[in-house]
Backbone as CSV, one residue per row, in Angstrom:
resi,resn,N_x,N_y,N_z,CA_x,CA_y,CA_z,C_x,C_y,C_z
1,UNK,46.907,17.901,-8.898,46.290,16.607,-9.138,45.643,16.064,-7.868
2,UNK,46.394,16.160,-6.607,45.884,15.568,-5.271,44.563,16.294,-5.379
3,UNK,44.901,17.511,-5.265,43.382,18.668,-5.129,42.397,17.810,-5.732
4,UNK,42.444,17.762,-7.132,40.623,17.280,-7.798,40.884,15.831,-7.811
5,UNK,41.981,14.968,-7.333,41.391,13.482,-6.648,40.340,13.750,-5.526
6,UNK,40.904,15.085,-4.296,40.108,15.150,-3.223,38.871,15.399,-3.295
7,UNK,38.321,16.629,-4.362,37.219,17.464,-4.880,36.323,16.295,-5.261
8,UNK,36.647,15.071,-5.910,36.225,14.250,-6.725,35.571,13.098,-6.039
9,UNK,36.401,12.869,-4.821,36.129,11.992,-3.903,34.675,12.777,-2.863
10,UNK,34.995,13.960,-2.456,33.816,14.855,-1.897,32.267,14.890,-2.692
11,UNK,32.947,14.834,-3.825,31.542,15.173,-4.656,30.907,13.925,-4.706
12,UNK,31.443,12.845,-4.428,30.978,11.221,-4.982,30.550,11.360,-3.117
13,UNK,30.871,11.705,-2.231,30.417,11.710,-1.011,28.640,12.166,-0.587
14,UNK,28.979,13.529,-1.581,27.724,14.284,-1.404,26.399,13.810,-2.220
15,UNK,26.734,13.133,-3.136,25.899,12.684,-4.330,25.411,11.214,-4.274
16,UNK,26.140,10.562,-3.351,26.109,9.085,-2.677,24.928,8.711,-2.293
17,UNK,24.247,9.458,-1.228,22.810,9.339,-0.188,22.124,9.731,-0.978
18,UNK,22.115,10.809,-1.674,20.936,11.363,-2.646,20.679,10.556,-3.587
19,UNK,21.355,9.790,-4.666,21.148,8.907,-5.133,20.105,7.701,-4.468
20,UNK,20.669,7.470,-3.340,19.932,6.261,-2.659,18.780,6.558,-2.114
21,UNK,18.424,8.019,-2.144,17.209,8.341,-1.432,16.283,8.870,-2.554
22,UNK,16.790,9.122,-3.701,15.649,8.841,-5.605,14.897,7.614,-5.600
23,UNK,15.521,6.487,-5.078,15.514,5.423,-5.489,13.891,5.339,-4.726
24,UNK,12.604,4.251,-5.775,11.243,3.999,-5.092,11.332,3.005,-4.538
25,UNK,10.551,2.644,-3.453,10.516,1.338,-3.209,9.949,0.251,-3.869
26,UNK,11.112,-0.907,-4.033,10.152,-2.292,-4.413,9.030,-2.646,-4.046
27,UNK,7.888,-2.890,-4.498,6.895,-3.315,-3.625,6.491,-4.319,-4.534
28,UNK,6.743,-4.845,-5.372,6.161,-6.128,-6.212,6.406,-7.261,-5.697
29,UNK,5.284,-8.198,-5.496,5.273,-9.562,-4.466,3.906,-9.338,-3.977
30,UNK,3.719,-10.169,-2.992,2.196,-10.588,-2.158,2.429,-9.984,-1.234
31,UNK,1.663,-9.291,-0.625,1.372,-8.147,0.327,-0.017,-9.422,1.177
32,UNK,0.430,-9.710,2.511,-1.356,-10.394,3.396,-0.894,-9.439,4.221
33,UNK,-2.526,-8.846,4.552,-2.976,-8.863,5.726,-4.351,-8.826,6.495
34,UNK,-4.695,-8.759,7.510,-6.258,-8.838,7.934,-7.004,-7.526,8.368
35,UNK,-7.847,-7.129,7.591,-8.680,-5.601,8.143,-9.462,-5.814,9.246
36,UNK,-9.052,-4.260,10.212,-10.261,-4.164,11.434,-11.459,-3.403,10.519
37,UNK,-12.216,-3.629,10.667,-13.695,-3.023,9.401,-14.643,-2.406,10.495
38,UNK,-15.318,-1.703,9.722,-16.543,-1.100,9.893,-17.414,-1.191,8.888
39,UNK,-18.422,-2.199,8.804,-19.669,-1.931,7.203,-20.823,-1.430,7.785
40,UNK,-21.480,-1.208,6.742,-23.087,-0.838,7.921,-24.233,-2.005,6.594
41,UNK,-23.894,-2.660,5.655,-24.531,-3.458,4.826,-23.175,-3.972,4.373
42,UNK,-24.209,-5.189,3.348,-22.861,-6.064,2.949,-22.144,-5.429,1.696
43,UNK,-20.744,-5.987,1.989,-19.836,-4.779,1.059,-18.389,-5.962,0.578
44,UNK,-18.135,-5.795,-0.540,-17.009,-6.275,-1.240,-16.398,-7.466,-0.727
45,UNK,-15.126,-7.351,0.075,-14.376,-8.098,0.769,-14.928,-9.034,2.206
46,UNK,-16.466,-8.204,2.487,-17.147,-9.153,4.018,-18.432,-9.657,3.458
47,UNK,-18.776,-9.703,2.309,-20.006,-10.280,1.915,-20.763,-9.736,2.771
48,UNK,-21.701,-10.698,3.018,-22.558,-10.128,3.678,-23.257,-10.628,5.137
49,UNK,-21.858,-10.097,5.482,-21.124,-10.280,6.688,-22.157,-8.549,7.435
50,UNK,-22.354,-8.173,6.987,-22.916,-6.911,6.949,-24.910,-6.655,7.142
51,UNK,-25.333,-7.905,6.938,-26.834,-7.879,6.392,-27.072,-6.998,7.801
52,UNK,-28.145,-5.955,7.484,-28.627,-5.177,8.579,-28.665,-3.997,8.508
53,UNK,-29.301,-2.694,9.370,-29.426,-1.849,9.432,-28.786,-1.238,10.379
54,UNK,-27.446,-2.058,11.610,-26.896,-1.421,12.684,-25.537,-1.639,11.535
55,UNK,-24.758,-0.632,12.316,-22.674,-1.264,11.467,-22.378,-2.245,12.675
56,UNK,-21.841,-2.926,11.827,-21.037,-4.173,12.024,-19.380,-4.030,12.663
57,UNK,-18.994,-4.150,13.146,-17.070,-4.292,13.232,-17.157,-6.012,12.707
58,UNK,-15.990,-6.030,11.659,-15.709,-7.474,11.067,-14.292,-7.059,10.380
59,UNK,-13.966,-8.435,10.069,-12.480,-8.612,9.683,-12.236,-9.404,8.622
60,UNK,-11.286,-9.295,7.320,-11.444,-10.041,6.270,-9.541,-10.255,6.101
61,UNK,-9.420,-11.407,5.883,-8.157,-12.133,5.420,-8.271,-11.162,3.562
62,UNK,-6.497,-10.229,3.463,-6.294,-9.549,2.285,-5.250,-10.055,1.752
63,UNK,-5.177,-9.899,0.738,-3.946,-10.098,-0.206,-4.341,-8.840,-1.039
64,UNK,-2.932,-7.848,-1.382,-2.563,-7.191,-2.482,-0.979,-7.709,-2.502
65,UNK,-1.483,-8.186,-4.242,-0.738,-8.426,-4.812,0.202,-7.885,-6.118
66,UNK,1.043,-6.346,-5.963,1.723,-6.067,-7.149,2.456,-6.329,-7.978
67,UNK,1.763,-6.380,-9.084,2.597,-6.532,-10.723,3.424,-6.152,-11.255
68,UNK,3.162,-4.749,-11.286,4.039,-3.957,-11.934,4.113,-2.511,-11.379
69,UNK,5.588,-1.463,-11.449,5.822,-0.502,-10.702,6.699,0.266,-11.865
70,UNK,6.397,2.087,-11.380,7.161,2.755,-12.427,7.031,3.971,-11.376
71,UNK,8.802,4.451,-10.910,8.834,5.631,-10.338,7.296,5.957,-9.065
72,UNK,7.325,5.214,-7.946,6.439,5.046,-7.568,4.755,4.961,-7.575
73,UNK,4.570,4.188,-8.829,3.328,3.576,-9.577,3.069,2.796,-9.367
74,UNK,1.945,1.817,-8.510,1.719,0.411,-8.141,0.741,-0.017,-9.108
75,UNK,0.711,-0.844,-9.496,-0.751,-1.896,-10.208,-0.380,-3.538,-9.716
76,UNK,-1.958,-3.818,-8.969,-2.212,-5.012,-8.996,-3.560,-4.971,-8.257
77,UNK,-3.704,-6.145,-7.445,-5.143,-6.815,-7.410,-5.082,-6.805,-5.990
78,UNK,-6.197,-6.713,-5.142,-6.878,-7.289,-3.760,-7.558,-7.844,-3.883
79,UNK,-7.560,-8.825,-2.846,-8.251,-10.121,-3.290,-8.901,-10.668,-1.724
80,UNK,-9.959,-11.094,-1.408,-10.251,-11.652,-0.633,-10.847,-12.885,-0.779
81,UNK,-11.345,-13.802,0.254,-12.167,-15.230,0.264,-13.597,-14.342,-0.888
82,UNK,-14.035,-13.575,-1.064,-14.970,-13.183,-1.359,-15.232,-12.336,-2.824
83,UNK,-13.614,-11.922,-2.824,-13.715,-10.451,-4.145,-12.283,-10.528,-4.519
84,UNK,-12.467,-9.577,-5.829,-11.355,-9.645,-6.253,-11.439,-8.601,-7.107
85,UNK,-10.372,-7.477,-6.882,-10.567,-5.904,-7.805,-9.678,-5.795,-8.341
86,UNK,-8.990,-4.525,-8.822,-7.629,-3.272,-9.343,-7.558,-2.492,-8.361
87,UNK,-6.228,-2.854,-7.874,-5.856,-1.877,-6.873,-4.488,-1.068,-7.600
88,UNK,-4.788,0.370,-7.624,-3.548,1.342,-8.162,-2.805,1.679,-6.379
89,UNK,-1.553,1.889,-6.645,-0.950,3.205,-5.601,-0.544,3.491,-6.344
90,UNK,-0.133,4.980,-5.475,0.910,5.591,-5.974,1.573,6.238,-4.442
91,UNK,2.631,6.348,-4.204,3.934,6.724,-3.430,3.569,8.075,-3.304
92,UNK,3.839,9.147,-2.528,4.256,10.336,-2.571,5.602,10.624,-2.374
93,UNK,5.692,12.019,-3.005,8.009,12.069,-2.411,8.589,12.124,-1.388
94,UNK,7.751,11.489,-0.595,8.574,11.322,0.785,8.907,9.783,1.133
95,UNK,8.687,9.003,-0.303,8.783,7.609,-0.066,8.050,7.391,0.800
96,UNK,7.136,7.785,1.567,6.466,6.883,2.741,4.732,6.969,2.564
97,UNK,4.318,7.865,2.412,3.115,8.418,2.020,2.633,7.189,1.101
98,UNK,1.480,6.272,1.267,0.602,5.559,0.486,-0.708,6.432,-0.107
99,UNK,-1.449,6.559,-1.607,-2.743,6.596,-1.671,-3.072,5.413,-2.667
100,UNK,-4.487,4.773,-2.398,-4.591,3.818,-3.296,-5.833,3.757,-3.871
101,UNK,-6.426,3.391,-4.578,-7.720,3.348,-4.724,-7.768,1.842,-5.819
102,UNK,-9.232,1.618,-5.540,-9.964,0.420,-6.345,-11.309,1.331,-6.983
103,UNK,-11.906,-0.298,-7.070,-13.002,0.125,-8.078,-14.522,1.270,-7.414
104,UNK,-14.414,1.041,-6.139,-15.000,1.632,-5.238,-14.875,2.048,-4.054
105,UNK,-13.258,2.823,-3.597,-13.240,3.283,-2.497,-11.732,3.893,-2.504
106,UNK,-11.208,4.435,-1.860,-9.953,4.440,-1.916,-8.964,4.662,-0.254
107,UNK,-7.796,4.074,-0.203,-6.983,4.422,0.633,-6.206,5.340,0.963
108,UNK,-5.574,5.377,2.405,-4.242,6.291,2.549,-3.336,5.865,3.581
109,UNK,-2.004,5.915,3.490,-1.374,4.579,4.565,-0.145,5.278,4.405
110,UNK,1.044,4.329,4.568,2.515,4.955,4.772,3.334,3.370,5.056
111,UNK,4.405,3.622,4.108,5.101,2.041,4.659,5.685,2.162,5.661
112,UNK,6.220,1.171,6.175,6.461,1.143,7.832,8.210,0.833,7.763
113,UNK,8.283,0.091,6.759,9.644,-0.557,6.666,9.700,-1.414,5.200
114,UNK,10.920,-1.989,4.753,10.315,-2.825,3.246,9.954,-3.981,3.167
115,UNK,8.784,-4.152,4.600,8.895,-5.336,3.986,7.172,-5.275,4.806
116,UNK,6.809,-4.365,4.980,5.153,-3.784,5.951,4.828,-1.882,5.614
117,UNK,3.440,-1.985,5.324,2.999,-0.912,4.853,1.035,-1.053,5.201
118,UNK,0.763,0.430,5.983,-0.593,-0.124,6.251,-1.172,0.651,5.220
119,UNK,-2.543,0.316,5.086,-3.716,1.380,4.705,-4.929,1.412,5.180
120,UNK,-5.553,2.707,5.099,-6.688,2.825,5.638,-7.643,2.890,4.608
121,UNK,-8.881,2.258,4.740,-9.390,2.320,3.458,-11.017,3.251,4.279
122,UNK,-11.344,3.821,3.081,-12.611,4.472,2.609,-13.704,4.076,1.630
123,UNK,-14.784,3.871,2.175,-15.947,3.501,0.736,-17.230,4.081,1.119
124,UNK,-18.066,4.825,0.039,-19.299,5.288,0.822,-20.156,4.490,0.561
125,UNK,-20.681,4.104,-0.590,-21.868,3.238,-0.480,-21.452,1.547,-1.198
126,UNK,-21.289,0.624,-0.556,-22.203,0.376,0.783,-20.812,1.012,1.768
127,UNK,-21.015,1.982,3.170,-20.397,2.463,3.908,-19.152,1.302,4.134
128,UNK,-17.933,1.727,4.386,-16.809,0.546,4.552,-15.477,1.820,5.378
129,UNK,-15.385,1.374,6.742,-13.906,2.158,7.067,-13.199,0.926,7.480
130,UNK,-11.901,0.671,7.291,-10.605,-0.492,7.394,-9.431,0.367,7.536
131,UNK,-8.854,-0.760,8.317,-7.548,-0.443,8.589,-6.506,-1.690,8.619
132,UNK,-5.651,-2.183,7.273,-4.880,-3.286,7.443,-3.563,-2.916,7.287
133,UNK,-3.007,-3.752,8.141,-1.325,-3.624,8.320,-0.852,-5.195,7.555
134,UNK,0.033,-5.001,6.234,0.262,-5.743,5.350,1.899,-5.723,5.391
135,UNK,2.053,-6.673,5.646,3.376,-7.806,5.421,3.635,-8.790,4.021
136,UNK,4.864,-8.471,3.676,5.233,-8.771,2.246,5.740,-10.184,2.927
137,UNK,4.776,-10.911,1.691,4.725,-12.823,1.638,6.356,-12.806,1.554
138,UNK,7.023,-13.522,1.634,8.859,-13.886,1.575,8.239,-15.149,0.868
139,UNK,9.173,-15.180,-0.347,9.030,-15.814,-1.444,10.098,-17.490,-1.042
């Protein structure tokens, strides 16, 4: 009897962390943060902050905001003073790995901790490279 109390207790040892490391991260709540940009015309989130034929470096105040989550599945919205889209992620299995995409461009990032996660974003026409480091609003 001692024996498979011990066996029993080992196995709940080994199966403990793994459990906790299945688990996706929460990410539903308000996500701000501010992009370092690159446009070369005006584009989504900088208006037209962009007018011209040289690229620009500019910066736009973000909010993503997620709704809803399933086994690392994100849906919700980015939103700026200016725009407002569908933003999907999705997680990779290393829990850390971000890809995201909208209506015209898409990201790739990695959370930092649970409560900050950056991304880098991509768009070709009108040209757009960003990079925002996003902090979850505390409710």
């Amino acid at each position: 009897m001692r024996r498979s109390v011990l066996f029993v207790l080992a196995a709940m040892s080994f199966t403990g962390p793994a459990l906790a490391q299945d688990a996706w991260p929460d990410l539903v709540g308000k996500w701000v943060g501010k992009s370092r940009a690159i446009i070369m015309s005006p584009a989504g989130h900088y208006g037209s902050a962009g007018s011209g034929s040289e690229p620009r470096f500019v910066s736009a105040d973000l909010v993503i905001e997620i709704t809803k989550q399933d086994q690392g599945r994100y849906i919700g919205t980015i939103v700026s003073a200016g725009h407002r889209e569908e933003k999907f992620m999705i997680l990779s299995e290393d829990r850390k790995t971000l890809r995201s995409a909208d209506s015209d461009g898409n990201s790739v990032g990695h959370i930092i901790d649970s409560n900050s996660f950056e991304l880098c974003y991509a768009q070709m026409a009108p040209t757009v490279a960003s990079c925002a480091l996003f902090r979850r609003e505390k409710q």
